[in-house]
VOGU-3710 file (C-alpha; in Angstrom, 3 decimals, decimal comma):
1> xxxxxxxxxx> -121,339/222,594/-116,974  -123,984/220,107/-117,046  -122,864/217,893/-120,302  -126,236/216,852/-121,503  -128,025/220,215/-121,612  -124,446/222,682/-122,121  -126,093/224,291/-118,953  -124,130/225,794/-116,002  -125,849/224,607/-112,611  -127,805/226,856/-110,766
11> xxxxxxxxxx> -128,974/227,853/-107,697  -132,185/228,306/-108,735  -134,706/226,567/-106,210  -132,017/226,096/-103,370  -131,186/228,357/-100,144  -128,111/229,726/-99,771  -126,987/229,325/-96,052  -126,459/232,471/-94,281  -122,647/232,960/-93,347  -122,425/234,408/-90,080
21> xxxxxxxxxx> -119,173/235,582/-88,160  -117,332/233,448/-85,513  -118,634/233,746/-82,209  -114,975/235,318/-81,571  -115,665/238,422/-82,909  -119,005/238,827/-81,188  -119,374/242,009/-78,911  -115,520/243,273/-80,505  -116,877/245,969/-82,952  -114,382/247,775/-85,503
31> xxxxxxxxxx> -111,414/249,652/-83,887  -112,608/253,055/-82,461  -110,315/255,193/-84,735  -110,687/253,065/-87,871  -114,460/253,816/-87,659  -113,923/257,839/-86,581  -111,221/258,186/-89,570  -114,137/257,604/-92,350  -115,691/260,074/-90,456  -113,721/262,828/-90,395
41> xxxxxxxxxx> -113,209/261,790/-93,991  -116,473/263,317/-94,512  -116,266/266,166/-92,926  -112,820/266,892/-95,023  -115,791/267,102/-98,192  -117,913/269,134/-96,451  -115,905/272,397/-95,772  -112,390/273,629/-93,838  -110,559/270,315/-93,269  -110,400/268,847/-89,313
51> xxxxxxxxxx> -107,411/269,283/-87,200  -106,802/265,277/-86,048  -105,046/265,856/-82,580  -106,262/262,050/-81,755  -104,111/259,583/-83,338  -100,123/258,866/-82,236  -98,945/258,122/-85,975  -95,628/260,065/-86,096  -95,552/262,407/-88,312  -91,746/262,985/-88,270
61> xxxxxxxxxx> -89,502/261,045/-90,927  -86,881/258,225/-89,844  -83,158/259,008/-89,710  -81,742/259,768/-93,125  -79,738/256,825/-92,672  -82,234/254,369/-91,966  -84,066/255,033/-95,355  -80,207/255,097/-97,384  -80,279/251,293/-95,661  -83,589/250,533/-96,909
71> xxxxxxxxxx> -83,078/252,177/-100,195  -79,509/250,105/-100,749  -80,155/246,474/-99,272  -83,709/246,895/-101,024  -81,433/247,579/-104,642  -79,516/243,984/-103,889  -81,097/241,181/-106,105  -80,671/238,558/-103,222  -82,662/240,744/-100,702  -86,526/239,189/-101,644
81> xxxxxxxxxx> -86,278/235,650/-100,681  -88,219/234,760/-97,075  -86,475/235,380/-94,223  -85,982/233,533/-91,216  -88,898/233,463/-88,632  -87,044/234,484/-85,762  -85,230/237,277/-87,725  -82,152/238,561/-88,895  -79,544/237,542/-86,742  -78,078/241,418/-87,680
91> xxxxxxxxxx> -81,412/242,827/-86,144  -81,441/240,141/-83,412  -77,750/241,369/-82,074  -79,003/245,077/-82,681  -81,837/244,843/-80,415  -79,433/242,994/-77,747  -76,777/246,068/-78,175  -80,092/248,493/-78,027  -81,171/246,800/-74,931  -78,166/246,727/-72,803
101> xxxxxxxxxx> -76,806/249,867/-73,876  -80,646/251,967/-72,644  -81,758/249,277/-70,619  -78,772/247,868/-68,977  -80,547/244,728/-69,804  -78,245/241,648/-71,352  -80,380/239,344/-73,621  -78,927/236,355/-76,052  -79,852/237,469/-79,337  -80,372/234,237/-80,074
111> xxxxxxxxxx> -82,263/232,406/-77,490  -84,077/235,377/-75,676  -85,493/237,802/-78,625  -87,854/237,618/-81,562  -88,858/239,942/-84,050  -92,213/240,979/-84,857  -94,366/242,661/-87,634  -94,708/245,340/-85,223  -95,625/244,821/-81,327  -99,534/244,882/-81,654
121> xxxxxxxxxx> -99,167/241,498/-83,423  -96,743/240,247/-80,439  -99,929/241,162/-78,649  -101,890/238,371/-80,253  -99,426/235,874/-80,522  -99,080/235,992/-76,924  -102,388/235,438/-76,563  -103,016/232,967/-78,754  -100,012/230,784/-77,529  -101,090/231,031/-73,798
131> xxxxxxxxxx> -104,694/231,284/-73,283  -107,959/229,417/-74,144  -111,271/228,851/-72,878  -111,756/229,591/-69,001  -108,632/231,422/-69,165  -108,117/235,022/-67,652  -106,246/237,878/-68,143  -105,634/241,099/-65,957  -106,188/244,060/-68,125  -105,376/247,974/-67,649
141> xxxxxxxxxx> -108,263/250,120/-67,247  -107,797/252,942/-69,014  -105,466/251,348/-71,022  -104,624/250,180/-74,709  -108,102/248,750/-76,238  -106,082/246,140/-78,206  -105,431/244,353/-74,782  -109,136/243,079/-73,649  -109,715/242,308/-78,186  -106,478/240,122/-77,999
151> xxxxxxxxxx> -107,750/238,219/-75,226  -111,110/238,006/-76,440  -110,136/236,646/-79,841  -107,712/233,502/-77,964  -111,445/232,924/-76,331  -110,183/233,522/-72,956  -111,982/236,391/-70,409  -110,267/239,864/-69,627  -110,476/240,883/-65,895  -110,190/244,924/-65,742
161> xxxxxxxxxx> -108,240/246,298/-62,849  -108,874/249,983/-62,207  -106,243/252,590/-62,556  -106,547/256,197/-60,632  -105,056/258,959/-60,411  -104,943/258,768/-56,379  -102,876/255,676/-56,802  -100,548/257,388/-59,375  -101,966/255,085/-62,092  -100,292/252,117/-61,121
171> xxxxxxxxxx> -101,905/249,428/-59,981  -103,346/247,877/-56,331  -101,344/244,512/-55,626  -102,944/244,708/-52,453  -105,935/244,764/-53,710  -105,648/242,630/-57,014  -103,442/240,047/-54,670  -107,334/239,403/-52,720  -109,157/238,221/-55,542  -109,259/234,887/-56,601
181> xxxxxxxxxx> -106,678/234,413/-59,255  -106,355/231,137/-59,872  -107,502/231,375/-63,047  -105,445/234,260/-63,817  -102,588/233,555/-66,517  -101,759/236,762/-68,060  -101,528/240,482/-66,912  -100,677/243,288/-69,581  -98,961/246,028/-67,745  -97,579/249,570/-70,100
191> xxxxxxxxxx> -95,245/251,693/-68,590  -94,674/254,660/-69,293  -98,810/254,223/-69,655  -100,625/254,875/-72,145  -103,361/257,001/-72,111  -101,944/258,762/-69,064  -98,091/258,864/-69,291  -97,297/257,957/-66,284  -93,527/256,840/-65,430  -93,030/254,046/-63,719
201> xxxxxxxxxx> -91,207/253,940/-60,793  -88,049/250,773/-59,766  -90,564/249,852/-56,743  -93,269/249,339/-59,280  -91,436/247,041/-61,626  -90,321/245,282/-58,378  -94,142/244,968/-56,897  -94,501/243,703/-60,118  -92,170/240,739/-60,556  -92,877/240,100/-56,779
211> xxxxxxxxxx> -96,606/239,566/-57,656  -96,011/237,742/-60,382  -93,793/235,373/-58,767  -96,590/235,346/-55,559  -99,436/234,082/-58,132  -97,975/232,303/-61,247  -98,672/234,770/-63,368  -96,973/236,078/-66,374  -96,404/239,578/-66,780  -96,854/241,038/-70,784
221> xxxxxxxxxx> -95,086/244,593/-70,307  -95,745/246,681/-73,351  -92,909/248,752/-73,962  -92,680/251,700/-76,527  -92,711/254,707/-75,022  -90,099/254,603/-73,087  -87,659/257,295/-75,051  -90,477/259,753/-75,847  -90,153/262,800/-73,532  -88,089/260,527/-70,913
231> xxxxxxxxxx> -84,861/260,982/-70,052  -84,516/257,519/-68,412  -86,076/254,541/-70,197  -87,158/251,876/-68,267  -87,410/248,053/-68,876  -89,674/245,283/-66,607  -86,732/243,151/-67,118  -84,065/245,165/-65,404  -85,839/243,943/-62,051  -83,410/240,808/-60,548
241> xxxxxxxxxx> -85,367/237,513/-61,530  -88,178/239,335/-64,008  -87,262/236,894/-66,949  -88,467/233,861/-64,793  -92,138/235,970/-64,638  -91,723/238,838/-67,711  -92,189/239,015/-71,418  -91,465/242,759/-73,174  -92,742/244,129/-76,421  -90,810/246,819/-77,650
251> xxxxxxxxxx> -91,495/248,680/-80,914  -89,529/251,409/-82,703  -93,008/252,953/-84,141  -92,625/255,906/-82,077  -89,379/255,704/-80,731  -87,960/255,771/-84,366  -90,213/257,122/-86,450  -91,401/253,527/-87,877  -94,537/253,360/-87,477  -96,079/252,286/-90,643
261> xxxxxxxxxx> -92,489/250,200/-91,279  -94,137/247,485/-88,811  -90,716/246,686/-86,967  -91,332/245,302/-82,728  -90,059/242,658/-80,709  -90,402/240,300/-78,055  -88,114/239,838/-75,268  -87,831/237,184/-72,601  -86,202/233,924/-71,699  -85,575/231,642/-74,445
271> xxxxxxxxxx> -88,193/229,377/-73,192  -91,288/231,812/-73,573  -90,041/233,079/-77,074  -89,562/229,271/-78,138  -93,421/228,661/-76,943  -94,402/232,200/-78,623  -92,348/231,294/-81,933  -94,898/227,941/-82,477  -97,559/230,029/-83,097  -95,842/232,815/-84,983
281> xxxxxxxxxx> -94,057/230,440/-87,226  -97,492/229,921/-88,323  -99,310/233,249/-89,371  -96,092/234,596/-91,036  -93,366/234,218/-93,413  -90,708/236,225/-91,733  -89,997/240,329/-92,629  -88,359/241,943/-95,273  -84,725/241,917/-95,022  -84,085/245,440/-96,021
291> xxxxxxxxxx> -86,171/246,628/-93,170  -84,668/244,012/-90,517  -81,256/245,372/-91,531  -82,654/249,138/-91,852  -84,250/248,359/-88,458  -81,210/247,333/-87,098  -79,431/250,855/-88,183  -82,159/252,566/-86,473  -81,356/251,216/-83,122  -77,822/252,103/-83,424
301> xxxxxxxxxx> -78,692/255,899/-83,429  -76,733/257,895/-80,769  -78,140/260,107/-77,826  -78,890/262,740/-80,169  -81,260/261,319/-81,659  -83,729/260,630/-79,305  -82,837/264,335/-77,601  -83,657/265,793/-81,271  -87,059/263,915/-81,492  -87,683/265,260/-77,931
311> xxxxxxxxxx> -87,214/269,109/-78,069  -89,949/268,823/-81,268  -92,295/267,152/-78,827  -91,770/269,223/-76,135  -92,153/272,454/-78,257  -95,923/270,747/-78,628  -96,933/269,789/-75,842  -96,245/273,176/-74,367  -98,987/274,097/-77,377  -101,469/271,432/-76,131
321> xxxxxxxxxx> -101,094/272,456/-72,331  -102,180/275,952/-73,481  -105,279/274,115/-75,695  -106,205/272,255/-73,018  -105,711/275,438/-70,714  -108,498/277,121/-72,917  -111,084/274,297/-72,295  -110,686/274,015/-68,546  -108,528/270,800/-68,640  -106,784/269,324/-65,555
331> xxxxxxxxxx> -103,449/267,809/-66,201  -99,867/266,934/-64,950  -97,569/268,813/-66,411  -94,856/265,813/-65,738  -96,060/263,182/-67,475  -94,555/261,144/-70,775  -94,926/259,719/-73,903  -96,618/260,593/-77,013  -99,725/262,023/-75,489  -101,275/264,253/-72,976
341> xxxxxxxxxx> -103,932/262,538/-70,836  -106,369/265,607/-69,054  -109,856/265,509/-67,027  -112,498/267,253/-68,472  -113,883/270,063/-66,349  -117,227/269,383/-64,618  -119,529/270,635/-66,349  -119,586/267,822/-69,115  -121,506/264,274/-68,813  -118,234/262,395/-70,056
351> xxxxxxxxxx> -115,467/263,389/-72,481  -117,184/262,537/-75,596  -119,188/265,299/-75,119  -116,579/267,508/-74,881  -114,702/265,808/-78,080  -118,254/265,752/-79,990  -118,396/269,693/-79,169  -115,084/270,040/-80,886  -115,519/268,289/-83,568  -118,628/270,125/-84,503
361> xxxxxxxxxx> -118,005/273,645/-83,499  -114,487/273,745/-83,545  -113,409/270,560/-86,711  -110,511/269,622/-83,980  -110,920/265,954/-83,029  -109,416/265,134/-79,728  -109,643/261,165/-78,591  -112,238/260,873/-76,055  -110,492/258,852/-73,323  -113,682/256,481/-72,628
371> xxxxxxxxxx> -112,058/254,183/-75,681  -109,315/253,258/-72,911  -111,831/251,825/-70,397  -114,545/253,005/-67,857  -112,036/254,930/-65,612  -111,028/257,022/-68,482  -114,477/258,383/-69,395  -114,028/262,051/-67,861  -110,372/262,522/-69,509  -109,258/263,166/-73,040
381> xxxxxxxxxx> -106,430/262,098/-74,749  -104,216/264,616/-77,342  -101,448/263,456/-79,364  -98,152/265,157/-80,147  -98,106/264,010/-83,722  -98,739/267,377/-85,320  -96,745/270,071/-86,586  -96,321/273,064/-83,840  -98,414/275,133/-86,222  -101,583/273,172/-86,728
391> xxxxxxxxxx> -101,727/272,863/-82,985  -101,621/276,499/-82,514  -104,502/276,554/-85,864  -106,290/274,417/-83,265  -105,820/276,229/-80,704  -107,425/279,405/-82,689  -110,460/277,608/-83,588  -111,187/276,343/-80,297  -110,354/279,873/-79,094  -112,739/281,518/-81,975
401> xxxx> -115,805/278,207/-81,229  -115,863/279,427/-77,493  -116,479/282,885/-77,884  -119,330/282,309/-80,596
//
């Protein structure tokens, strides 16, 4: 306030200077399901509500014992403080049991594993700890979107290498080992894949490590579908001499039922989470102890389990092989994970037609799988993460939209 005159300043007369986003964000637009949720939001007002078939949010509930955990360590008046940065040590030695007891996979719990808010934010910290301007990355195409904005936002350039079905969706070290790579320092691998679920194969961990090792690069294997629909989960760093050339995100989002509970990890020598944990330390204050220690319960589930969460998924996709059936689809009946990747028929540009035609004629959304990459624009992508009924209901309107 302006003493002589009892006036508050104003702007009056002067121009305010435009504030314009970082140069970072430039060509990343807002995340592909964030934008189409608001849409079908809409819809939902305008008449019978849309079937979502397109997001992999489980819809099934965590083990009965995982909430008591939550519920009782959340009760305890000592359970609010911060918590460590590198986590509980109770949900450090969990994830080492976890590990070598699915994995057959020995870490130190104390040197060679860190906890995250989830593994999509072990995604950027990675990213932000290794890479920087001239920097490259080798990124899935199709694969998570996530991957090439992560890379992006450290200011460093994603290099796409193409993933077929021919080549059984893994990718060409032949190929990729021609290129010049020098400035190479990253490559995001995700087996089982996502969109496709394909399994990965001990030969294809082994190519690569051994390609890794070749070039001096560091291999970011993204982890979490391992125990969805597989009998035999897989880790990069069961290969002899992967920790020299691996880090491993691993997330009990889907494998758990956790998704919105935010609970992943990072696994690798202690050297790469040391380097990671410098720029963790500083975007967080650690998680809440209840869910470390709930977490840590989760991953001490039996066999049963994970066979229990199975023959529910399995009941569903055998309901989205028959949708996808009805429109034409191709597919492998084989493949894993939380989703069912299928090419369009023909007769469509690209599978956002398709998902478009759905959507308007049918109110079933199905994720076009063009969001993954160039390669996938003649595939879609369903999820599992609906009830056995509503993907039947979807099934009937696509059924009852076909013959109009």
């Amino acid at each position: 306030m302006n003493s002589l005159t009892g006036k508050h300043p104003t702007s009056r007369g002067l121009k305010i200077k435009e504030m314009k986003i970082s140069k970072r964000l430039e060509g990343i637009g807002e995340y592909y399901f964030s934008q189409k949720l608001r849409e079908i939001d809409e819809l939902n007002k305008t008449g019978e509500p849309v079937i979502n078939l397109g997001i992999g949010s489980p819809d099934l509930p965590p083990h009965p014992d995982v909430i008591k955990i939550l519920q009782e360590e959340s009760a305890k008046p000592n359970s609010h403080a911060y918590q460590s940065y590198k986590g509980s040590p109770v949900l450090r030695k969990a994830i080492s049991d976890w590990y070598e007891k699915w994995y057959q996979v020995k870490l130190n719990p104390d040197t060679e594993i860190l906890p995250l808010i989830g593994s999509k934010e072990g995604i950027m910290h990675i990213c932000m700890t290794y890479l920087g301007k001239g920097d490259e990355v080798l990124v899935p195409d199709p694969g998570y979107p996530t991957y090439r904005a992560a890379v992006q936002l450290a200011g460093a350039d994603s290099r796409e290498y193409r993933l077929n079905e021919k080549n059984n969706y893994a990718p060409d070290f032949k190929k990729l080992g021609k290129k010049k790579l020098g400035k190479v320092k990253l490559m995001f691998v995700n087996y089982p894949h996502m969109p496709t679920g394909q399994l990965p194969s001990k030969e294809l961990f082994e190519d690569m490590v051994a390609f890794a090792k070749k070039h001096g690069i560091l291999i970011v294997h993204d982890n979490p579908y391992s125990f969805i629909l597989n009998e035999k989960p897989m880790s990069l760093l069961e290969v002899p001499g992967a920790r020299d050339h691996v880090v491993e995100l691993n997330s009990l989002s889907k494998s758990h039922n956790m998704a919105g509970w935010r609970i992943g990890m990072l696994c690798g020598a202690k050297e790469r989470i040391d380097e990671v944990l410098r720029f963790k330390s500083n975007m967080d204050s650690g998680m809440f102890l209840p869910i470390q220690l709930a977490a840590a319960r989760a991953l001490g589930l039996g066999k049963e389990w994970y066979e229990s969460i199975n023959l529910i998924y399995a009941k569903r996709r055998e309901k989205v092989f028959a949708l996808l059936e009805l429109l034409g689809c191709r597919f492998d009946s084989e493949q894993v994970g939380l989703f069912v990747w299928a090419a369009v028929p023909e007769k469509y540009k690209d599978a956002y037609v398709l998902s478009d035609e759905l959507l308007d004629k049918a109110r079933v959304f199905i994720t076009p799988g063009g969001i993954f990459g160039k390669a996938g624009k003649n595939y879609l992508r369903v999820s599992l993460c609906s009830a056995e009924e509503k993907i039947e209901e979807a099934n009937q309107r696509i059924r009852a939209s076909l013959n109009h």
